[in-house]
PDB file of N, CA, C and O in Angstrom:
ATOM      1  N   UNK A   1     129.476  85.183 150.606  1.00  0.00           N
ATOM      2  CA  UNK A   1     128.196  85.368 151.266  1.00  0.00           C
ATOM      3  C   UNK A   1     127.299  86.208 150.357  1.00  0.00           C
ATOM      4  O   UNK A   1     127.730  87.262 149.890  1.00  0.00           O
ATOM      5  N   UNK A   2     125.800  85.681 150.035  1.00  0.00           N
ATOM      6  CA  UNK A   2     125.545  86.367 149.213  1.00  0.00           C
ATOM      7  C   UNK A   2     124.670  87.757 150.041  1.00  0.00           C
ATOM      8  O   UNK A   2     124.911  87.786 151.248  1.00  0.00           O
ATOM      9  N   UNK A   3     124.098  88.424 149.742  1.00  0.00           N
ATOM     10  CA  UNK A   3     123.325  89.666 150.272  1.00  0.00           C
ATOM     11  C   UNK A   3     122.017  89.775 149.724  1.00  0.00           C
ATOM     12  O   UNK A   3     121.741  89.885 148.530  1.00  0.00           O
ATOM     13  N   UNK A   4     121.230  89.736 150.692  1.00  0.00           N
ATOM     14  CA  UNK A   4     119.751  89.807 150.292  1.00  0.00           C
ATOM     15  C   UNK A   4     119.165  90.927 150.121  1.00  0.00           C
ATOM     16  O   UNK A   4     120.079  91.690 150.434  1.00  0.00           O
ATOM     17  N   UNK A   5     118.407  91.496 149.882  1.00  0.00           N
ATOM     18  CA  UNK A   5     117.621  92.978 149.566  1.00  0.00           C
ATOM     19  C   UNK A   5     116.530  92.638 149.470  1.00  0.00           C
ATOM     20  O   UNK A   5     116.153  91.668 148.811  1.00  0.00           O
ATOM     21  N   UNK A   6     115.624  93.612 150.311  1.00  0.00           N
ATOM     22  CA  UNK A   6     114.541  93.280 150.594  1.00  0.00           C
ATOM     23  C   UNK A   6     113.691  93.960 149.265  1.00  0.00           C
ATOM     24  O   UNK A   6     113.848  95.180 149.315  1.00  0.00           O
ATOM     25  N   UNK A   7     113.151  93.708 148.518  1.00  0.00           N
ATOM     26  CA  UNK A   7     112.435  94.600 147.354  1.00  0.00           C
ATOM     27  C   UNK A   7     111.668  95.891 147.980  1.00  0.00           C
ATOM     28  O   UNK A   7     111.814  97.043 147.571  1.00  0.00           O
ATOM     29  N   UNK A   8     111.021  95.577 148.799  1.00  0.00           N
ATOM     30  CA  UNK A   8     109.561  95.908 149.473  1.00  0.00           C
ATOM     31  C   UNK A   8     110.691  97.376 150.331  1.00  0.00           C
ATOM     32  O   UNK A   8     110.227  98.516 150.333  1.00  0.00           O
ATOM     33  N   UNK A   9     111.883  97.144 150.873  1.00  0.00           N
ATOM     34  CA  UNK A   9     112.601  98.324 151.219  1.00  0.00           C
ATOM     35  C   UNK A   9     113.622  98.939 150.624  1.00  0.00           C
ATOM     36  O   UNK A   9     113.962 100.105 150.824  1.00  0.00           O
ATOM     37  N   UNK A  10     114.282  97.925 149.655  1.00  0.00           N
ATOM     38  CA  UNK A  10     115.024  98.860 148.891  1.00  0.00           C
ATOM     39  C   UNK A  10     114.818  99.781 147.796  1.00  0.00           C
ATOM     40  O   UNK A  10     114.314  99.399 146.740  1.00  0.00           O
ATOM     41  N   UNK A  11     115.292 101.335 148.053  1.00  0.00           N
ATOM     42  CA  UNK A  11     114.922 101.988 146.847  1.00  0.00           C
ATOM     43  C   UNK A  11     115.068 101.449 145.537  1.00  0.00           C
ATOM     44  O   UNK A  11     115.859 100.550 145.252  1.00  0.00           O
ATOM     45  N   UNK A  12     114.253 102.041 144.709  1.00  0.00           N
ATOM     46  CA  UNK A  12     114.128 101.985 143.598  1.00  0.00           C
ATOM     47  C   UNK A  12     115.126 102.942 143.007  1.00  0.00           C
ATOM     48  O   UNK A  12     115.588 103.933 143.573  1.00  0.00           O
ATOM     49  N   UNK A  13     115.501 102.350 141.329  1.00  0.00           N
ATOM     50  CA  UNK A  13     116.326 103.086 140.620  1.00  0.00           C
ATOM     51  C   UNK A  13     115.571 104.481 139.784  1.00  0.00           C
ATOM     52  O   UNK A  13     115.246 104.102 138.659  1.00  0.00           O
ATOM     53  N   UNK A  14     115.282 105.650 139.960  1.00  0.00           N
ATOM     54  CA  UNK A  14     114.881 106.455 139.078  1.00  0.00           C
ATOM     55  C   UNK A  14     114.559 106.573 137.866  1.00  0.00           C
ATOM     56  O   UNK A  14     115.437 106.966 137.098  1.00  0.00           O
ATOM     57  N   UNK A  15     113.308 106.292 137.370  1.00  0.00           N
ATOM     58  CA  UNK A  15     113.727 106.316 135.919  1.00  0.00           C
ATOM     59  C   UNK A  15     112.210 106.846 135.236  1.00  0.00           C
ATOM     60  O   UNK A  15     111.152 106.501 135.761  1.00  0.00           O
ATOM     61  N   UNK A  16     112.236 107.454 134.384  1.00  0.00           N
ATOM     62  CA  UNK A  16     111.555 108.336 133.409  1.00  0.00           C
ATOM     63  C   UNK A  16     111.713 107.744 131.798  1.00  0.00           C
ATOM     64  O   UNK A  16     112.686 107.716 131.044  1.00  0.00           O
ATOM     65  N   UNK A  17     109.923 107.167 131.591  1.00  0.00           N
ATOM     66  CA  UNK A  17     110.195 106.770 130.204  1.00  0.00           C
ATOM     67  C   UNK A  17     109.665 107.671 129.510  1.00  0.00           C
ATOM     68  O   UNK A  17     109.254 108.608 130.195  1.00  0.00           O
ATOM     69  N   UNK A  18     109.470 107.791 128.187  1.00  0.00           N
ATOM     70  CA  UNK A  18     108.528 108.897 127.612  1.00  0.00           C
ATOM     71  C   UNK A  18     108.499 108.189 126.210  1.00  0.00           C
ATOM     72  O   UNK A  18     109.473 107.792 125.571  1.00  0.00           O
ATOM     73  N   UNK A  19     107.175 108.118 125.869  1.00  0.00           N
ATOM     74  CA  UNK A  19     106.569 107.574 124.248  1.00  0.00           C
ATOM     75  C   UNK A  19     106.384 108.935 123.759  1.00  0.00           C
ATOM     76  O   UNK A  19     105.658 109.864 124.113  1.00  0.00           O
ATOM     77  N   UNK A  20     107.605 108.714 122.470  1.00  0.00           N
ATOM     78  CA  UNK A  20     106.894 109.927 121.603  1.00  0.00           C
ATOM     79  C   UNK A  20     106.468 109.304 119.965  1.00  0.00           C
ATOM     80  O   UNK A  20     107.215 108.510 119.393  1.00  0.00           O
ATOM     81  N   UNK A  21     105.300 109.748 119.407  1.00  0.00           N
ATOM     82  CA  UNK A  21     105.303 108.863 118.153  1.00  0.00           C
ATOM     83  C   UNK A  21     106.190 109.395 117.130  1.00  0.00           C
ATOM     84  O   UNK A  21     106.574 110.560 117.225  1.00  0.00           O
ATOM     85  N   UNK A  22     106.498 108.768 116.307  1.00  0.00           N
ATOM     86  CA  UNK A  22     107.123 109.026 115.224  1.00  0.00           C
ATOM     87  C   UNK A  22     106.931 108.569 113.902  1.00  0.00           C
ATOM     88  O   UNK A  22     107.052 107.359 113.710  1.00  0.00           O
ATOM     89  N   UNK A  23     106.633 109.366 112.884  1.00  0.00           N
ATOM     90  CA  UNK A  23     105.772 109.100 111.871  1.00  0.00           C
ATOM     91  C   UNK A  23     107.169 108.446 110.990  1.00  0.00           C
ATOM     92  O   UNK A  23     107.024 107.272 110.649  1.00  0.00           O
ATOM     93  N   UNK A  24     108.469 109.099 110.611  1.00  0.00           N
ATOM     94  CA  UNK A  24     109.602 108.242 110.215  1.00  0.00           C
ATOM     95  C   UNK A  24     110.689 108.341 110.972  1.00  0.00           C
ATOM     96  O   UNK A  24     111.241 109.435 111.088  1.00  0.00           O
ATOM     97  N   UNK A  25     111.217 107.111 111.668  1.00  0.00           N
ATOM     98  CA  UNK A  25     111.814 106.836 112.642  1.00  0.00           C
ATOM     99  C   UNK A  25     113.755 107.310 111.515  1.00  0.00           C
ATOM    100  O   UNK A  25     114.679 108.074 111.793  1.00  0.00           O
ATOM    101  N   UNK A  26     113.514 106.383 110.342  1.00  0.00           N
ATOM    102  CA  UNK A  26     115.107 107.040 109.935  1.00  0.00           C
ATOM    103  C   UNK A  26     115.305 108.307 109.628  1.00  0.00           C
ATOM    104  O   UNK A  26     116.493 108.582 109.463  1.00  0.00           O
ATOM    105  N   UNK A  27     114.519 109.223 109.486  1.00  0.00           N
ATOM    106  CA  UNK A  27     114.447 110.541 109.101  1.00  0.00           C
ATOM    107  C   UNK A  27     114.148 111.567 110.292  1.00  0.00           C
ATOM    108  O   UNK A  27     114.544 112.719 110.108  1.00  0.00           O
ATOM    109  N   UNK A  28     113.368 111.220 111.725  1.00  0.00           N
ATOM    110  CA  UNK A  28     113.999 111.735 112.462  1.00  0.00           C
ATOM    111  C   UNK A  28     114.225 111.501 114.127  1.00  0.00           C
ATOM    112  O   UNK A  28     113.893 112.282 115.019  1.00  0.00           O
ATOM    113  N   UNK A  29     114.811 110.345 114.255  1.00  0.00           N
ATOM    114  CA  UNK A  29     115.109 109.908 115.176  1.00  0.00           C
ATOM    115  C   UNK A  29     116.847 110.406 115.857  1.00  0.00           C
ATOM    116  O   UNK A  29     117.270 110.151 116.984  1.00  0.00           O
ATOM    117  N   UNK A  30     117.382 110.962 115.038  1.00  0.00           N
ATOM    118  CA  UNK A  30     118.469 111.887 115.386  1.00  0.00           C
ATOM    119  C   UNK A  30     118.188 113.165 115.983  1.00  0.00           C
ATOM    120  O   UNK A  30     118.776 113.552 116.994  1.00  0.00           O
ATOM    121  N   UNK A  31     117.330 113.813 115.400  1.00  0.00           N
ATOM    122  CA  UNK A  31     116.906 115.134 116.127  1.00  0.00           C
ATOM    123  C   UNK A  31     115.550 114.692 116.870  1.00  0.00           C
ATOM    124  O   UNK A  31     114.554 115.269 116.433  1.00  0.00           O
ATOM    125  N   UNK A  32     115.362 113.919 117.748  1.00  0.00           N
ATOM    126  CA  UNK A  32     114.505 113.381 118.837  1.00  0.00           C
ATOM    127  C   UNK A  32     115.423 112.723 119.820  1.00  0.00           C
ATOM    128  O   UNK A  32     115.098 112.567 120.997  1.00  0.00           O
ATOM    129  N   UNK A  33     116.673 112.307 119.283  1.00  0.00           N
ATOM    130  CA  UNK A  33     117.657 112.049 120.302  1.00  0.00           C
ATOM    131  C   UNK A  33     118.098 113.402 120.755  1.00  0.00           C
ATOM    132  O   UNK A  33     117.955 113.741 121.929  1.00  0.00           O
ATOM    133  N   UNK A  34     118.636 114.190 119.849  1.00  0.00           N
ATOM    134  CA  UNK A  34     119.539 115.633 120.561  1.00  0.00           C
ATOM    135  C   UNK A  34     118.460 116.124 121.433  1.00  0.00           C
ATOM    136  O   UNK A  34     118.607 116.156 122.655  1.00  0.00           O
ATOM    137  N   UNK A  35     117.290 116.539 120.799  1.00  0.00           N
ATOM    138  CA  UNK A  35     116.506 117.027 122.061  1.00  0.00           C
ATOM    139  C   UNK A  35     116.196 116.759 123.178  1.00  0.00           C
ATOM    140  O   UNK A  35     115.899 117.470 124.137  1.00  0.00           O
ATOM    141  N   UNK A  36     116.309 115.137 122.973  1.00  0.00           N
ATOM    142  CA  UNK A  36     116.169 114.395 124.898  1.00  0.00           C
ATOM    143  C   UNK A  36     117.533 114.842 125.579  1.00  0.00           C
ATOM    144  O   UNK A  36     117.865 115.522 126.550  1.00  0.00           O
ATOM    145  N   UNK A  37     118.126 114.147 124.621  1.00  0.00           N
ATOM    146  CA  UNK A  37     119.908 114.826 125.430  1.00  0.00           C
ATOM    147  C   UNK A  37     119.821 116.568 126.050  1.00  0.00           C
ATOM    148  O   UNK A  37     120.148 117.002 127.154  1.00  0.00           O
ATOM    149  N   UNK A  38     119.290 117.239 124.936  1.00  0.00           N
ATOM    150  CA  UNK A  38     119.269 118.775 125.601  1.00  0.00           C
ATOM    151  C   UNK A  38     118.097 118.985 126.690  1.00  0.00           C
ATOM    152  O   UNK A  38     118.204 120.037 127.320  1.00  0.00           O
ATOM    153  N   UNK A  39     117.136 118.270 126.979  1.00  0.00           N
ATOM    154  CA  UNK A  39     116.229 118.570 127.794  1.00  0.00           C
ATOM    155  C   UNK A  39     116.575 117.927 129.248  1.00  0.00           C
ATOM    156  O   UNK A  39     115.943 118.104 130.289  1.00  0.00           O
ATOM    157  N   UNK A  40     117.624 117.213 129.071  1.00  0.00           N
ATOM    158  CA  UNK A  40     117.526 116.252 130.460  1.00  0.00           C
ATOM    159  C   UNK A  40     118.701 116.457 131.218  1.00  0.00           C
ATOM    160  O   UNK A  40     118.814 116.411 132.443  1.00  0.00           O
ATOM    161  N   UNK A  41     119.418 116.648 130.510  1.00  0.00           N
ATOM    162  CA  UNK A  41     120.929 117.313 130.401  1.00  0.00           C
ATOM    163  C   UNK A  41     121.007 118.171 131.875  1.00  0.00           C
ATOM    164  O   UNK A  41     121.789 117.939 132.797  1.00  0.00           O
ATOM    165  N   UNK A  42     119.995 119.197 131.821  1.00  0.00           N
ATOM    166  CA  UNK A  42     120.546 120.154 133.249  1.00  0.00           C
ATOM    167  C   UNK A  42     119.649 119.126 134.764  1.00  0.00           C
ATOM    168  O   UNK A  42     119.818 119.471 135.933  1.00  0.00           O
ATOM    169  N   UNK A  43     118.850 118.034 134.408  1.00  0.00           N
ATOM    170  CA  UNK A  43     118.765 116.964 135.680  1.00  0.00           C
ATOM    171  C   UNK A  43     119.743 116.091 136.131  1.00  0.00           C
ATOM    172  O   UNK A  43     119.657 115.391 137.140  1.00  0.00           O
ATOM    173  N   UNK A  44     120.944 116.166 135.133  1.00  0.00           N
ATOM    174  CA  UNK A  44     122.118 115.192 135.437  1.00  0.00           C
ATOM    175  C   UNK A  44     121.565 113.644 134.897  1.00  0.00           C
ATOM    176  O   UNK A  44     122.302 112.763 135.340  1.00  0.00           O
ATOM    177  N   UNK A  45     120.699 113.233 134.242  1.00  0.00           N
ATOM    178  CA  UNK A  45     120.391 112.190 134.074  1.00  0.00           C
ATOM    179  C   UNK A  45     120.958 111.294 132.374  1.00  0.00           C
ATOM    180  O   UNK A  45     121.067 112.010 131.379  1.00  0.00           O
ATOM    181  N   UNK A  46     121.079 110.676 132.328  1.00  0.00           N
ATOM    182  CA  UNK A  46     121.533 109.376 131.575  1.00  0.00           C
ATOM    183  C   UNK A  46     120.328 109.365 130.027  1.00  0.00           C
ATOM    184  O   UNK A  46     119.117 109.412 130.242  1.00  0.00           O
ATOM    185  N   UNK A  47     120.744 109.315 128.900  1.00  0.00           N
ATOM    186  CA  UNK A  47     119.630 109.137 128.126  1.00  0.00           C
ATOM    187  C   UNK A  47     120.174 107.963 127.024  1.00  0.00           C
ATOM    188  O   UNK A  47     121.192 107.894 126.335  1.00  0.00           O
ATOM    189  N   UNK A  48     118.922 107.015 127.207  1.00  0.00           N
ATOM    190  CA  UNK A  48     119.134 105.348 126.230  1.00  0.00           C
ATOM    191  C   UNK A  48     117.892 105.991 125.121  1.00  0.00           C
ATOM    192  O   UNK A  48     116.894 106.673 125.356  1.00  0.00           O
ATOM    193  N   UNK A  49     118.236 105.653 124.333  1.00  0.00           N
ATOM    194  CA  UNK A  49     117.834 104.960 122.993  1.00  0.00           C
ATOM    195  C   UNK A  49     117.599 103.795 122.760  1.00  0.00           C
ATOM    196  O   UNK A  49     117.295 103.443 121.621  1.00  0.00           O
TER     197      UNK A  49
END
């Protein structure tokens, strides 16, 4: 049986994007990762790349 969900009532998944520019992405896109990781870290939340 499949299960329907209504869009219009089911919550939504949480989510927080954020554009940051970056003038060289191989030079520092490692320390723009640790810092999301350390900033988000005490919300309990998940961080993609």
């Amino acid at each position: 049986m499949n299960r329907y969900e209504d869009p219009t009532t089911t919550p939504m998944k949480p989510s927080l994007s954020v554009v940051v520019p970056v003038r060289n992405e191989a030079e520092e896109i490692e320390g723009l990762s640790l810092a999301c990781r350390e900033a988000i870290s005490p919300l309990g939340l998940a961080w993609e790349l």
